[in-house]
VOGU-3710 file (C-alpha; in Angstrom, 3 decimals, decimal comma):
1> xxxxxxxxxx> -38,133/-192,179/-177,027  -36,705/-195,186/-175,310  -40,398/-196,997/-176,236  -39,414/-196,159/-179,822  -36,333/-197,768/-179,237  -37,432/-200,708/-177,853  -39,729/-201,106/-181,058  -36,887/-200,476/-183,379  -34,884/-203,092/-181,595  -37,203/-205,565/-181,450
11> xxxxxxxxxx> -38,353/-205,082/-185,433  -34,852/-205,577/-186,031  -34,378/-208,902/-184,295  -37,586/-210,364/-185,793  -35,817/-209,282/-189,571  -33,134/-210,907/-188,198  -34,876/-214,204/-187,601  -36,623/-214,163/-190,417  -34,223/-214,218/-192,468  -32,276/-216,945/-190,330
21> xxxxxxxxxx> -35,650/-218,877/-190,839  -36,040/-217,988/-195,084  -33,017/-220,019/-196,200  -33,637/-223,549/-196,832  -29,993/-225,095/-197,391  -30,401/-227,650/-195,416  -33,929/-229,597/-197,814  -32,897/-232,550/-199,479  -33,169/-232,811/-203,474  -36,645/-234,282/-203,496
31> xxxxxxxxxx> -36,364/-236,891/-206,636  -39,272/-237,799/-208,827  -39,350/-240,729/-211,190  -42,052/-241,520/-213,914  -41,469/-245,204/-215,790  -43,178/-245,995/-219,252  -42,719/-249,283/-220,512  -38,839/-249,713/-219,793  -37,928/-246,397/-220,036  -37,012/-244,264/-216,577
41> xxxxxxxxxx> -37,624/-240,532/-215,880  -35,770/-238,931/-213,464  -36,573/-234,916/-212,483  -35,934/-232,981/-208,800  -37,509/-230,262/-206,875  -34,851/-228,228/-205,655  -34,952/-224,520/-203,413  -35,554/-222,132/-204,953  -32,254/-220,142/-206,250  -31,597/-216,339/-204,556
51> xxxxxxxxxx> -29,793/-214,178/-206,685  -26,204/-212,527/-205,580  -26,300/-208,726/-206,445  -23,698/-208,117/-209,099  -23,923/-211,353/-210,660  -25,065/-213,638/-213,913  -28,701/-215,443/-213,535  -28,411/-218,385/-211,198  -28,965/-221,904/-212,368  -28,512/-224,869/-211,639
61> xxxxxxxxxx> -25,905/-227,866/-212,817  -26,710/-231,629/-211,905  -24,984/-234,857/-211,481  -27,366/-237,742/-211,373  -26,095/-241,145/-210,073  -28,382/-244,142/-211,419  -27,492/-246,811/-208,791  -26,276/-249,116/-211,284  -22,946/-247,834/-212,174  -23,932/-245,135/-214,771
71> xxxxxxxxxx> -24,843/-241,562/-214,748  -26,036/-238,406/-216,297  -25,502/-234,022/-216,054  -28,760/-233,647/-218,032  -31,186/-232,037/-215,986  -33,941/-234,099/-216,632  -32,203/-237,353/-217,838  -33,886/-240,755/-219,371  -31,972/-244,072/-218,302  -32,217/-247,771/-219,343
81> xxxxxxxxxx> -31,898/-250,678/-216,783  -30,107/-253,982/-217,601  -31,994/-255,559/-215,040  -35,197/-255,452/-212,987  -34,379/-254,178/-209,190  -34,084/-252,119/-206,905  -31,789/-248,920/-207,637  -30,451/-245,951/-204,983  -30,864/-242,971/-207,195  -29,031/-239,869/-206,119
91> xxxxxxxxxx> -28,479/-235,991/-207,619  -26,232/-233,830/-206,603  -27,117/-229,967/-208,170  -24,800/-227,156/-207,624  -26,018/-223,887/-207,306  -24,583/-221,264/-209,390  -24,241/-217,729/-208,549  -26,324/-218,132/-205,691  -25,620/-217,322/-202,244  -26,490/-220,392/-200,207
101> xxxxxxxxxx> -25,510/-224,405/-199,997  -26,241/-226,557/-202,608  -29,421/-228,585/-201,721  -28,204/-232,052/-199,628  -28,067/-235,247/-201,349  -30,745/-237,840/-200,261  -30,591/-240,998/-202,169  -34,369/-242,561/-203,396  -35,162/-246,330/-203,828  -36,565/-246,464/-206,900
111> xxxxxxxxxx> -38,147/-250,249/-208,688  -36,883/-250,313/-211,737  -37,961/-252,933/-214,844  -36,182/-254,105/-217,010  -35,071/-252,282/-220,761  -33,447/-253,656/-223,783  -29,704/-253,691/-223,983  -28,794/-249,794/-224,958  -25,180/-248,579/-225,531  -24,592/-245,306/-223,196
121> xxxxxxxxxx> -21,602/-242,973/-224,627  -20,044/-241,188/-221,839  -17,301/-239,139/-224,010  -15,036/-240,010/-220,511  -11,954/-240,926/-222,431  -11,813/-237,922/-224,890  -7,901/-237,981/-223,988  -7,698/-241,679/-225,939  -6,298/-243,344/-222,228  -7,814/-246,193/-220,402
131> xxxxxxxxxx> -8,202/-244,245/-217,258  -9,756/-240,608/-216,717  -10,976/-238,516/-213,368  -13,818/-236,218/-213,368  -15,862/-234,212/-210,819  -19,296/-232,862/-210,317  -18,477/-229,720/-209,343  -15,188/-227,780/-208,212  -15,586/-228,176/-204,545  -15,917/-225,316/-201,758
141> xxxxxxxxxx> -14,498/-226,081/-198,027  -16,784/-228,540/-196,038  -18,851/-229,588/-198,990  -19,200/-232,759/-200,905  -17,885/-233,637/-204,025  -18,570/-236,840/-206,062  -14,722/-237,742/-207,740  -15,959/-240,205/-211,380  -13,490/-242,772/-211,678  -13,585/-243,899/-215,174
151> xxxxxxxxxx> -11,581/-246,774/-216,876  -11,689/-249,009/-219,745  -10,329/-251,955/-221,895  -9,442/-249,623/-225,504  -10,211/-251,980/-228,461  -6,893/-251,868/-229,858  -5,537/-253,868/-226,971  -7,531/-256,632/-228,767  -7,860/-258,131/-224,951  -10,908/-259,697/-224,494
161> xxxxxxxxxx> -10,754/-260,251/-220,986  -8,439/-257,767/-218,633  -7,819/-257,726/-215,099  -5,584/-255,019/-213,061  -5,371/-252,070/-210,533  -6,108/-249,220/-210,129  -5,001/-246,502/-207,803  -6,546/-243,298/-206,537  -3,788/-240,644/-204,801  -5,465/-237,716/-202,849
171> xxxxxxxxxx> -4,090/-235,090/-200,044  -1,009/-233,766/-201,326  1,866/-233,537/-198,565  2,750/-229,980/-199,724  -0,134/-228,950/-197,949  -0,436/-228,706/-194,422  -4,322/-230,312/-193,852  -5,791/-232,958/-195,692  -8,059/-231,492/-198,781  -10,693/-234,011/-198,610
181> xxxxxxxxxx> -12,383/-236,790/-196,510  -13,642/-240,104/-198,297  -16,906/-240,700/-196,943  -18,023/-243,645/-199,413  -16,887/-245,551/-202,599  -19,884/-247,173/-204,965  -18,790/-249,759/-207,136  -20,649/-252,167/-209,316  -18,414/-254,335/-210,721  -16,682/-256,576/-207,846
191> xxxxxxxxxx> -13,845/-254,442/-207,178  -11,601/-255,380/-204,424  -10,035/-253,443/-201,977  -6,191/-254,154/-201,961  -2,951/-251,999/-200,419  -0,835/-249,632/-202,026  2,258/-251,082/-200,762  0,636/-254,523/-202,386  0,748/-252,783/-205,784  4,070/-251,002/-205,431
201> xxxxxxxxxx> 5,552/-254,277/-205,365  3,335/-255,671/-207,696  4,858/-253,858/-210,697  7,466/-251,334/-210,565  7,699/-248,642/-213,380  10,196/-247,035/-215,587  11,048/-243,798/-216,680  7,970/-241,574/-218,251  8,034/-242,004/-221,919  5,185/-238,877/-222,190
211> xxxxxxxxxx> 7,055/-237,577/-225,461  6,574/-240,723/-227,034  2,989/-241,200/-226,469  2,345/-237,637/-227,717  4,078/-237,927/-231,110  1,966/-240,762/-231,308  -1,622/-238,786/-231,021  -1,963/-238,846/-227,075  -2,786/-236,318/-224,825  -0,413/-234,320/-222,813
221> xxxxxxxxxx> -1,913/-235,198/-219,110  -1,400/-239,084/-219,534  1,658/-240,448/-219,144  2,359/-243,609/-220,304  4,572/-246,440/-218,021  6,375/-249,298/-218,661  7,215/-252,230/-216,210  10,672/-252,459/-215,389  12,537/-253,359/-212,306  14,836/-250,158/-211,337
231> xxxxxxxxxx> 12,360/-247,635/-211,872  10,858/-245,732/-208,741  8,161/-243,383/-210,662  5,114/-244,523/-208,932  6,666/-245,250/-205,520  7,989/-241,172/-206,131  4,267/-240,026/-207,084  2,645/-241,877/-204,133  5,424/-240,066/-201,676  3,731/-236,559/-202,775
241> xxxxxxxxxx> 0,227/-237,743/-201,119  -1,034/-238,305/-197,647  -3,900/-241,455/-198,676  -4,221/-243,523/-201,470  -7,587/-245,886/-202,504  -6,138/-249,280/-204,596  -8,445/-251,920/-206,225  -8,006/-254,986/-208,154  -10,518/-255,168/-211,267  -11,732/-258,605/-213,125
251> xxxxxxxxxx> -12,617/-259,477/-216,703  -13,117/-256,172/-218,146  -14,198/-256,963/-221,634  -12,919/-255,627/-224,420  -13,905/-252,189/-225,011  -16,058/-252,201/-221,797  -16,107/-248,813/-219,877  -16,832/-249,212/-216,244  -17,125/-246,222/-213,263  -16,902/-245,640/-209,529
261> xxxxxxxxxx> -18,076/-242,916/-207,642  -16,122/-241,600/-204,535  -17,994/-239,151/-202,262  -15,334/-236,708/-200,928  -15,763/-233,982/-198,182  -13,461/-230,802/-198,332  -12,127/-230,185/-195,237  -13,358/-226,520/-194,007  -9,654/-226,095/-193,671  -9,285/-225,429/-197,029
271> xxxxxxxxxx> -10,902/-222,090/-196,234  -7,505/-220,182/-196,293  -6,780/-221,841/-199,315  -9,433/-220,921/-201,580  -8,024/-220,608/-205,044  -5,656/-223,161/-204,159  -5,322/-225,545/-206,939  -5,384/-229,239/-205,246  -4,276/-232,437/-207,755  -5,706/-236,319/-207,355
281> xxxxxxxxxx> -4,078/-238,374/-209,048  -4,782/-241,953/-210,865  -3,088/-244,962/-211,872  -4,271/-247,883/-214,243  -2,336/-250,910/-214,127  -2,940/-253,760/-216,148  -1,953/-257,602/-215,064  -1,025/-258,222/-218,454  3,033/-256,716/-218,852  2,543/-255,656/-222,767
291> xxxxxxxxxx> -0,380/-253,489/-221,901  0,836/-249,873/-221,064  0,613/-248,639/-217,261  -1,072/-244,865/-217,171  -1,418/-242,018/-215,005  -3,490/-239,519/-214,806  -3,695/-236,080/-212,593  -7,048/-234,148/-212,140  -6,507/-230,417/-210,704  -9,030/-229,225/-209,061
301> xxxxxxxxxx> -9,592/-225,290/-207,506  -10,749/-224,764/-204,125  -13,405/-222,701/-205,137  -15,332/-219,818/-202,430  -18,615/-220,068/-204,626  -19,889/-222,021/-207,695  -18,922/-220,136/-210,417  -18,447/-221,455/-213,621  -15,891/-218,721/-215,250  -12,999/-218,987/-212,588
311> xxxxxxxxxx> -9,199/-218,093/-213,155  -6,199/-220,051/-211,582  -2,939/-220,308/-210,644  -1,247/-223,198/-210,595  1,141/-223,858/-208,047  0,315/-220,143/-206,575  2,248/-220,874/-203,499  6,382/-220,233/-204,472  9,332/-220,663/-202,500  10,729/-217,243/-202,722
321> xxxxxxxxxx> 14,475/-218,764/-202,519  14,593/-220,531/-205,330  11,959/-218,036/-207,525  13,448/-215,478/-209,870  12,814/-213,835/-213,264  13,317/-216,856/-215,233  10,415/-218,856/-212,864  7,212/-219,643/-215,300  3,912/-218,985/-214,113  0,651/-221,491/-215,495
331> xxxxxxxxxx> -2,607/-219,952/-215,875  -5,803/-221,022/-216,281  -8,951/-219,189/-217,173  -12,458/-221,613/-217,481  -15,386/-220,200/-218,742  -18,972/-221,219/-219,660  -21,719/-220,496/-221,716  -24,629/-220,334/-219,202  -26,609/-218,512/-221,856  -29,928/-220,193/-224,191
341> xxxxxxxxxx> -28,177/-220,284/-227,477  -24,912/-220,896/-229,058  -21,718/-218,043/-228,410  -19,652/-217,486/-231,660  -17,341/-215,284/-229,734  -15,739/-215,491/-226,092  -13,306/-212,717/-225,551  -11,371/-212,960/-222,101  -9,393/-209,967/-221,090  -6,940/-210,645/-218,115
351> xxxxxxxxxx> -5,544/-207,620/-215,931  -2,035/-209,142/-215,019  0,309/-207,745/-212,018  2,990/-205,569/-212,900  5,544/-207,480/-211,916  4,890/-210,073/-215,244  6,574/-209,952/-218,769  4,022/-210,477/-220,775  6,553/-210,395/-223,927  7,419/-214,368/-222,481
361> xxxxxxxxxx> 3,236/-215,097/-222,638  3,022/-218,078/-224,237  -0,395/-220,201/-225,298  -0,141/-223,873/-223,795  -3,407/-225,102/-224,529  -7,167/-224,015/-225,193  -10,735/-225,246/-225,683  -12,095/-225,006/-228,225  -8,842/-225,705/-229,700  -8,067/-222,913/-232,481
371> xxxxxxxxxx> -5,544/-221,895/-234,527  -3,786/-218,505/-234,443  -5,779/-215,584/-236,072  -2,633/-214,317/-237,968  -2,411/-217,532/-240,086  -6,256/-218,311/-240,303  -8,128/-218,048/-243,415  -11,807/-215,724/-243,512  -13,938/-216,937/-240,543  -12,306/-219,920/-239,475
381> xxxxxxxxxx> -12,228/-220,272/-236,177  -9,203/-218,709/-234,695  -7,642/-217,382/-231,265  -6,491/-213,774/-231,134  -4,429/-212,694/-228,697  -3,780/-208,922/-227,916  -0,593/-208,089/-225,656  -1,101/-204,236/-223,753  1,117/-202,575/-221,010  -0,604/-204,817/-218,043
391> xxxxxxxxxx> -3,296/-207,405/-219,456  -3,892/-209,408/-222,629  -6,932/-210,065/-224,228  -8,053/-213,649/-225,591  -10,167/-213,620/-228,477  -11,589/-217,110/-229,795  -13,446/-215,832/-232,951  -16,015/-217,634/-235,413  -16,340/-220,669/-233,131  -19,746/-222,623/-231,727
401> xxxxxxxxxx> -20,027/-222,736/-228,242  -23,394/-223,988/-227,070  -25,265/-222,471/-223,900  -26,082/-224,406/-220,698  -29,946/-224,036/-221,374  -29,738/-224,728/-225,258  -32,515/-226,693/-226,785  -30,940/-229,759/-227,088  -27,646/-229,443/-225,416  -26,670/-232,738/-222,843
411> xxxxxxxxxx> -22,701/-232,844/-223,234  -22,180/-230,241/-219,894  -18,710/-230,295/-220,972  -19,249/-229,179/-224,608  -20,814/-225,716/-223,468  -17,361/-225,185/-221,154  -14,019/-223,680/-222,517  -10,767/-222,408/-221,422  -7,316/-221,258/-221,650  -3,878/-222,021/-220,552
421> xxxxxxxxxx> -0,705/-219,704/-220,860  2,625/-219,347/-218,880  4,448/-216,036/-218,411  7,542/-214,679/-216,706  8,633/-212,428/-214,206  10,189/-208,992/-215,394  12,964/-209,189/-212,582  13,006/-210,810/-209,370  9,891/-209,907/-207,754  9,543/-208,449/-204,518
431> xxxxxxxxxx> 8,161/-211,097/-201,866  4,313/-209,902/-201,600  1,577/-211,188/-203,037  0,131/-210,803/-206,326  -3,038/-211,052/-208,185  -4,778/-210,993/-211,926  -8,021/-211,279/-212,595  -10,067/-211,862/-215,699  -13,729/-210,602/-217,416  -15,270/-212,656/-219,984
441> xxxxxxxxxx> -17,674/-211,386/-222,986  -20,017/-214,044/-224,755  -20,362/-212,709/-227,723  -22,066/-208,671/-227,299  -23,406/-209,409/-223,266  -22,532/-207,958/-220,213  -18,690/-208,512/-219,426  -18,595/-211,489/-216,371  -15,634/-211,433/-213,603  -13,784/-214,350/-212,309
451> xxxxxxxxxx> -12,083/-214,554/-208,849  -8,942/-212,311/-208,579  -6,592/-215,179/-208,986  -3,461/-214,509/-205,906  0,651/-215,574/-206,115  1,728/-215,703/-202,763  5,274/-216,398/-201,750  5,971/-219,321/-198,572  7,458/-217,632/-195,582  10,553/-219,606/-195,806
461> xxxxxxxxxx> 13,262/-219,448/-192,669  16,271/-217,268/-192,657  18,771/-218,423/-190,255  21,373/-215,709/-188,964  24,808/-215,648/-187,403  25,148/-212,243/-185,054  28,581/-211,210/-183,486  27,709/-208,563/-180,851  30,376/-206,488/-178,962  28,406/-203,686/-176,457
471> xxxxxxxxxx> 29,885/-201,373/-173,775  27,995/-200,127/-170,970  26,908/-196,143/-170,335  26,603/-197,326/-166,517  27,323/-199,850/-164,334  25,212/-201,921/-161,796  26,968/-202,394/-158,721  26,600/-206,086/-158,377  27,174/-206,932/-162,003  31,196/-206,075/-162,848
481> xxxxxxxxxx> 31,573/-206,605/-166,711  35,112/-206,194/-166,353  36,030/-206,353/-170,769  34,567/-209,129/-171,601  31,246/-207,789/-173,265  31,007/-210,358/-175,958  28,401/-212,645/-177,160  27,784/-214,665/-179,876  23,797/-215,083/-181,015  21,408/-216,793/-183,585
491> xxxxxxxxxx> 18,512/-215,590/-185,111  15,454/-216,808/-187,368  13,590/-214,911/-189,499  11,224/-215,211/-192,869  12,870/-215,431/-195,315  13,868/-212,289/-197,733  11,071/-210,160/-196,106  9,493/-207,014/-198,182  6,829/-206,603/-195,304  6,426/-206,232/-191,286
501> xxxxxxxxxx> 7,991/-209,349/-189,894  9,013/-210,852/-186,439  11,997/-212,291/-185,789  13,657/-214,351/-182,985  17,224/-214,189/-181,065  19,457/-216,016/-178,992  22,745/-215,045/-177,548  24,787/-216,739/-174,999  27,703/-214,765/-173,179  30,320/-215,214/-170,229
511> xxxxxxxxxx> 30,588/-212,611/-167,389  33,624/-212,165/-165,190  32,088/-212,718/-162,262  29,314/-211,226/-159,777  30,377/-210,232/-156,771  28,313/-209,323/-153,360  29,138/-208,181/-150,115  27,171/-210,114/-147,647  27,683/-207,756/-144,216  30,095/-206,615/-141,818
521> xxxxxxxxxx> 30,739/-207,629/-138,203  32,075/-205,199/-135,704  33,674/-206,060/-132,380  33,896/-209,273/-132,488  36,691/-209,923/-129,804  40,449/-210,970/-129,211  41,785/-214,351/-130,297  44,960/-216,415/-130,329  46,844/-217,215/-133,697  50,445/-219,274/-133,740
531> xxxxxxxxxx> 50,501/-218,167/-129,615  50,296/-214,509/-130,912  47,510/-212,504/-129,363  45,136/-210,548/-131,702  42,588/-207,891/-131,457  39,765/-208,567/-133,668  38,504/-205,125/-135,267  35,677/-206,280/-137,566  35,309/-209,185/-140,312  33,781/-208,810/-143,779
541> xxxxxxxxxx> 32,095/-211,877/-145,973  31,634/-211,647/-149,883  30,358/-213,960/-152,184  32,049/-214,138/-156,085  29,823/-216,185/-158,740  31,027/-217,133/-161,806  28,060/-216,572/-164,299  26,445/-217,367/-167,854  24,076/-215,557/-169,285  21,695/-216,594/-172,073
551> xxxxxxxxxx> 19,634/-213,603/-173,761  15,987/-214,092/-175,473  14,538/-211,741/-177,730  10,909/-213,661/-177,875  9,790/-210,872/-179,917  11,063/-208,086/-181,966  9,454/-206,261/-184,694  11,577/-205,326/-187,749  10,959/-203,633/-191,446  13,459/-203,076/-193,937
561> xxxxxxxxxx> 13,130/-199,920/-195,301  14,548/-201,547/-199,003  17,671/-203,914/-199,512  20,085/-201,634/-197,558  18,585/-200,350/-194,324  16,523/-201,783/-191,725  14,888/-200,834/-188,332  13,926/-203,022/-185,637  12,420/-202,622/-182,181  11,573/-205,341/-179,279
571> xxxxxxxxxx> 12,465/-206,455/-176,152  15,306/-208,940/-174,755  15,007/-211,033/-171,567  18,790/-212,209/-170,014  18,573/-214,823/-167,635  22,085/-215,431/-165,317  22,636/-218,843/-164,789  25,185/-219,355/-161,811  27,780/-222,212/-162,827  30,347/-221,975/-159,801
581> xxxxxxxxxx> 31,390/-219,158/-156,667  33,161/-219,216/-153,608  32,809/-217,337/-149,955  35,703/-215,068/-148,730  35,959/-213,867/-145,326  38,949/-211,121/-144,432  39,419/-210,995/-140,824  40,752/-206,907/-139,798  42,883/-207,580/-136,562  45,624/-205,985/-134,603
591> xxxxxxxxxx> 48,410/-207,112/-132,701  50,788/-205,466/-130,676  54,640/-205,905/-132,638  58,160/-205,977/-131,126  58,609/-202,269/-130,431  55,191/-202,209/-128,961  53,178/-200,854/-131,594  50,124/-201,705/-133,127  50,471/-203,804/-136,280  47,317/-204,263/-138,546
601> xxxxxxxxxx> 46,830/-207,682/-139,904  44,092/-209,121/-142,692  43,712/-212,983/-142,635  41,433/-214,390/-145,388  39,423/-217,716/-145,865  37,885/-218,570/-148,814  35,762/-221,626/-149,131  34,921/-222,303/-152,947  30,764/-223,065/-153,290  29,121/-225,795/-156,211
611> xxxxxxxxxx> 26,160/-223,152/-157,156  23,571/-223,860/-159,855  20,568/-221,843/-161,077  19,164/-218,563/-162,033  20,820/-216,298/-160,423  18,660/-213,409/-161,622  16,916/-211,599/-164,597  16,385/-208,522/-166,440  14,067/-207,008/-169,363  15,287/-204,803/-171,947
621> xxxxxxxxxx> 13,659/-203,058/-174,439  16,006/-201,892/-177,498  15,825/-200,315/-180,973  18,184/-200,555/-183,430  19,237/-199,775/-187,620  20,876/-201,777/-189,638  22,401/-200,934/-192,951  24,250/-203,758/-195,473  22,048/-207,160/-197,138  19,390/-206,494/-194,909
631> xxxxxxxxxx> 17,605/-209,092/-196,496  20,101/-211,900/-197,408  23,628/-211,476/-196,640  25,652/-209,645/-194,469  24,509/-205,944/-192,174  26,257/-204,097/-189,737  23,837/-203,091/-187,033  23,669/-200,455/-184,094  21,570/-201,207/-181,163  20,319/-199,167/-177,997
641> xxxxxxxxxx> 19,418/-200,883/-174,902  17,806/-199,800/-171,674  16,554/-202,391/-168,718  13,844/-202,174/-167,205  14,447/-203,772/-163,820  18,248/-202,724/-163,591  20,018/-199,612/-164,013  21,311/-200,532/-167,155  22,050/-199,003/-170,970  24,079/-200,304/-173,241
651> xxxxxxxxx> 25,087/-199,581/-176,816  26,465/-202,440/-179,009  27,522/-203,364/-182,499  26,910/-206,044/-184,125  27,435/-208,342/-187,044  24,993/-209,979/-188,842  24,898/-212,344/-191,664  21,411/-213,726/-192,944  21,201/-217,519/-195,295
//
């Protein structure tokens, strides 16, 4: 039996390394490169792809850097060079629906001749600014993510030569860690390095004239600035980020379109923020003051795997304080056609929480951009949308959405789609977290689920005024109370709790005093006082100490039962701090009077002591209900405590108020 065992076991660890040993994240993207004539043809050898149960076909998705300032998402793309060199050629592929790393990035030194001059169109600036932001992939913690920074000199300026700044603003302050690491800039065009405090004083900005810009045509995710010496809109942005990347640009010629690439690691901190959605931000500046200033904001999702069809919540993270039925929730929901041919139909059903009113759903924006279904004419392409007791369904109908591995198809971002909507809360929601979730149908396939997109609420900080008067159910011997059993405390708390929380205390109170005797001394002898004779019987010492005592609860467990009644349970350290005492000695004498009897006699010294320290201290565990605003506002609470250490129980009243 044991032999068997001992087989079984050791079967079981060779599986084991096997399949330690059969993954092979860590193998560069080989690169292979075939020239005829001028012309340059770039391919890779990748891993091969291992499929997660449950899911779509993986694939991949590439990002091909040429060395010379351009770049590609074909898979197998064909480039021109301007000029004969040598070129580092990178790809970067992202594995979809698979269950491993996408293969490292190893850049190739390739010899490249020369090609006639060839116009590449990059559809970068399908907003109509003169700066735009776009990624290779949404990036997973500790994994690297190339950031395309794209800006140009638009024809209408009629500039032919412009010179300027630009900006990059990354790591928003309203998170805790940094999101990303910049491990390397590549920039072909003489870019200089410069300060952001260099180009906050270069030009200051004005107010945001976004309404403007979009009755003229633009975009809604450009804004549009205006030089102007009071305004602090750019000095405001930059305070919501951590790091910022400035250069200074030359001669860009008129209607020139020029690009950097930033390689950016995502901290593995991000981990507990997957589904987080993380903004960098982007700022064009020209030299010359009639041009408009722009800004631009890419958000990007901390994504757990590469999935192309993902759901988000923007600003998921709420302060519960200030959120209430009226707050507006943004969703996203991204899909792609990963298919071989065209989809004519994408219908995205979304289960929302319970705690939304979807009556207040409203569309903000979609791609491909359609018109409502109600007002369409026969088979134009229209969005349906179909409200039921918890989800809504998303219908884009007679429209032309091209697969990833269509004949033909090179735009990446022309097979992608998505849709934005906001929606209220029913009532003030209770402070837990939340979640929807969405399944998407190309056309008559196999519904495909995203992520369950989470709300959570910030923990916030309650602080709390407590009045506590107690009375004792016994006394100690050497602590005397006397009626002075109150305290005044502070406590601190989440804020608004609808779960299990901690919370912490502090009280500080003032005893009467502690007295102890110290002994007793028998016999001691006669003596002489004022030439009167005395017969010493015995003398007795005490010492009194005048005390404070500060109370700790480091830990205490509480749940509120609903808005009215809560219950709480933990334990309570007092520590006595001695602040002054004295020593008293009564003398017990005798001394013979003028009829000849005894007379008894008490003399008493008392010499007054500087004492400082802990005097002692005590554990207590307690338990206690309280019934009022248990949450916010004001309770009444009743509270049993019995020491450990001491023979001590108490029961005590208290008022509480919570902000």
């Amino acid at each position: 039996m044991m032999r068997h065992l001992a087989t079984l076991i050791f079967i079981l660890i060779a599986c084991e390394a096997k399949s330690q040993v059969l993954p092979a994240d860590t193998i560069p993207a080989e690169i292979a490169v075939s020239i005829d004539s001028s012309k340059v043809r770039f391919n890779s050898k990748l891993r091969d792809l291992r499929q997660i149960s449950g899911a779509p076909t993986p694939f991949y998705t590439y990002f091909w850097e040429f060395g010379d300032g351009h770049f590609s998402f074909e898979k197998d793309p064909l480039h021109h060079y301007r000029d004969t060199g040598t070129y580092d050629v990178r790809v970067y592929a992202t594995n979809n629906y698979d269950d491993g790393k996408p293969p490292p990035t190893k850049p190739k030194k390739i010899k490249a001749p020369k090609a006639p001059p060839i116009q590449y169109a990059y559809n970068s600036f399908k907003s109509g600014g003169s700066i735009a932001l776009k990624t290779n992939r949404m990036p997973k913690p500790a994994e690297e993510m190339v950031l395309i920074v794209a800006y140009r000199n638009k024809p209408e300026w009629n500039i032919e030569n412009l010179s300027g700044r630009i900006a990059i603003l990354y790591n928003e302050k309203q998170f805790k860690q940094n999101n990303f690491v910049l491990n390397d800039t590549r920039k072909y065009y003489n870019e200089e390095k410069t300060e952001l405090k260099t180009l906050l004083a270069y030009t200051p900005l004005t107010k945001v004239i976004e309404e403007d810009w979009k009755q003229k045509g633009g975009p809604a995710n450009v804004t549009i600035l205006r030089p102007a010496e009071d305004s602090q809109l750019l000095k405001e942005k930059a305070d919501l980020f951590r790091n910022a990347e400035v250069w200074k640009f030359q001669n860009l010629k008129k209607g020139e379109e020029r690009f950097m690439f930033l390689s950016l690691n995502t901290t593995p901190e991000m981990l507990q923020d997957t589904n987080a959605v993380v903004t960098i931000s982007a700022v064009f500046i020209p030299d010359d003051p009639l041009v408009e200033h722009e800004l631009t904001d890419l958000q990007l999702q901390i994504v757990a795997s590469h999935d192309p069809n993902k759901m988000m919540l923007k600003n998921r993270r709420m302060n519960y304080r200030f959120t209430g039925k009226n707050r507006e929730l943004a969703y996203k929901v991204r899909f792609q056609n990963t298919g071989e041919g065209p989809a004519k139909k994408v219908a995205i059903g979304v289960r929302t929480a319970g705690i939304l009113d979807l009556s207040s759903l409203k569309i903000t924006g979609s791609q491909p951009n359609c018109i409502p279904c109600d007002s369409a004419y026969t088979n134009q392409s229209c969005l349906d949308t179909v409200i039921l007791k918890d989800s809504v369904v998303f219908v884009f109908k007679n429209i032309y959405l091209p697969g990833v591995k269509q004949k033909g198809v090179s735009d990446v971002d022309s097979t992608m789609g998505h849709i934005e909507y906001s929606v209220k809360f029913k009532k003030k929601p209770r402070k837990v977290p939340f979640d929807s979730q969405a399944a998407i149908v190309f056309d008559k396939n196999e519904p495909i689920y995203t992520n369950r997109s989470v709300g959570r609420f910030k923990p916030g900080l309650s602080p709390s005024l407590i009045a506590v008067y107690g009375s004792q159910l016994n006394k100690t011997q050497a602590i005397n109370l006397g009626n002075k059993n109150f305290s005044l405390g502070l406590s601190i708390a989440p804020f608004a709790p609808h779960r299990k929380y901690l919370q912490w205390e502090i009280y500080a109170s003032s005893y009467n005093e502690a007295e102890t005797f110290l002994g007793r001394q028998e016999g001691v002898g006669d003596t002489v006082i004022n030439r009167i004779g005395y017969k010493i019987n015995y003398r007795e010492r005490f010492q009194k100490t005048k005390m404070v005592s500060v109370d700790v609860v480091p830990a205490q467990l509480r749940y509120n039962l609903n808005s009215f009644v809560g219950f709480g349970a933990g334990a309570l350290v007092s520590l006595n701090f001695k602040t002054s005492g004295e020593r008293t000695q009564n003398t017990y004498a005798q001394t013979q009077g003028a009829q000849g009897r005894l007379e008894n006699t008490v003399f008493t010294a008392t010499v007054k002591e500087d004492l400082k320290g802990i005097d002692h201290w005590t554990t207590t565990l307690f338990a206690d209900v309280q019934i009022g605003r248990v949450r916010v506002g004001p309770a009444l609470g009743l509270r049993y405590l019995h020491s450990l250490n001491i023979s001590d129980r108490r029961i005590s009243t208290y008022l509480t108020w919570k902000f």
